[in-house]
C-alpha positions in Angstrom: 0.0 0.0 0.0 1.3 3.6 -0.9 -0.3 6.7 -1.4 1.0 10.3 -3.1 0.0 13.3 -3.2 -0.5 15.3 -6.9 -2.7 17.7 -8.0 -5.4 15.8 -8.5 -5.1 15.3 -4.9 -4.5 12.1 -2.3 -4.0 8.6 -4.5 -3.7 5.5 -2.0 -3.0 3.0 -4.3 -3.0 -1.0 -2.3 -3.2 -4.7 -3.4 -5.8 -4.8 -0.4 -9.3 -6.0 -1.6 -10.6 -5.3 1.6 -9.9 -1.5 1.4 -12.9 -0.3 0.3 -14.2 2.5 -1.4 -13.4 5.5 0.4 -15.4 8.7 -1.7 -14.5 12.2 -0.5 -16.9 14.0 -2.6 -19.5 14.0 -0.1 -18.0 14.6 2.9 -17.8 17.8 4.2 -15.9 18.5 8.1 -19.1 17.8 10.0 -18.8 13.9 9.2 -17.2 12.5 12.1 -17.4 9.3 14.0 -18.6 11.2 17.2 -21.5 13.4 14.5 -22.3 9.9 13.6 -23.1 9.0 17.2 -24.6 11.8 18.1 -27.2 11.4 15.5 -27.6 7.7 16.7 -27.9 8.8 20.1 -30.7 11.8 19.4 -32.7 9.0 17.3 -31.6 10.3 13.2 -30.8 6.8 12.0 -30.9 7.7 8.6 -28.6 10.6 8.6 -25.7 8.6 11.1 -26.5 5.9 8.8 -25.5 7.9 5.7 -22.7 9.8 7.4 -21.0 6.4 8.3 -21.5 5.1 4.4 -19.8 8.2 3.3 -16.8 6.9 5.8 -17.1 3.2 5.2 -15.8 2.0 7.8 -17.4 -1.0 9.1 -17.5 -0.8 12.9 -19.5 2.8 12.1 -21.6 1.2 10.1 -22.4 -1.4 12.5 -22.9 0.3 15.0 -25.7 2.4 13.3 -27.2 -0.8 12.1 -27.0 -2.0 15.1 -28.6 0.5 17.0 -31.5 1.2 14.4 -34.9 -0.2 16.2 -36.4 -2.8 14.0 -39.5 -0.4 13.2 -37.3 2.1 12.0 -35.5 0.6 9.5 -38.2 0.5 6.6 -38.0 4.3 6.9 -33.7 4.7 7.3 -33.4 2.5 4.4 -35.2 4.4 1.5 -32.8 7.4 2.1 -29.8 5.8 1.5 -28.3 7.4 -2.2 -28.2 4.2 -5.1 -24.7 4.6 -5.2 -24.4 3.4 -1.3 -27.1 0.8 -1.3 -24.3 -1.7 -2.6 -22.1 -0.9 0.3 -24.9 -1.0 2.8 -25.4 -4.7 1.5 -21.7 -5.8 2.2 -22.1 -4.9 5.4 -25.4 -6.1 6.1 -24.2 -9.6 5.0 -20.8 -9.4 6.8 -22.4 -8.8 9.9 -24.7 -11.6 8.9 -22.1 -14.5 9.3 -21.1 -13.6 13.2 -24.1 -11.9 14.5 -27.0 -14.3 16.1 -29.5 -11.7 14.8 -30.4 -13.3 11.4 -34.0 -11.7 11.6 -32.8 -8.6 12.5 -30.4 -8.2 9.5 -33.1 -9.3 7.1 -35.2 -6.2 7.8 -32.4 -4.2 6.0 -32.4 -6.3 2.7 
């Protein structure tokens, strides 16, 4: 894994599948772990849930997927852009093969 700096700005360049896609474009400063659970913790699932897609990095993801109720979900899920709906599945599955909540992780397909 290397990265470099040009000016087309940061290039991180790895043999890593596991990576993941990391897209700046819609990020802005206030997308930060702690925004993302501060939104879990004041109930907006659907904005800590997008905020943690734009960072991809699993254990924010699974913590807001985690913490969603079960009745919320149907309405958390239709927000989510096309372009993130992929990701959201990956992680929905991954957390599939450990968690004991099999039901649970349905609700989100």
């Amino acid at each position: 894994e290397w990265a470099t700096v040009s000016t087309e700005g940061l290039l991180i360049y790895s043999l890593d599948d596991d990576l993941g896609l990391f897209d700046p474009i819609q990020i802005t400063e206030a997308v930060t772990p702690a925004s993302i659970q501060t939104n879990c913790d004041r109930g907006d699932y659907t904005k800590a849930l997008v905020m943690a897609l734009q960072l991809n990095e699993y254990s924010l993801v699974h913590t807001v997927l985690e913490s969603t109720p079960v009745d919320r979900i149907a309405h958390v899920v239709p927000h989510v852009s096309p372009a993130s709906l992929e990701r959201l599945l990956q992680y929905v599955a991954k957390s599939l093969q450990t968690s004991p909540h099999v039901e649970f992780y349905l609700e989100w397909t």
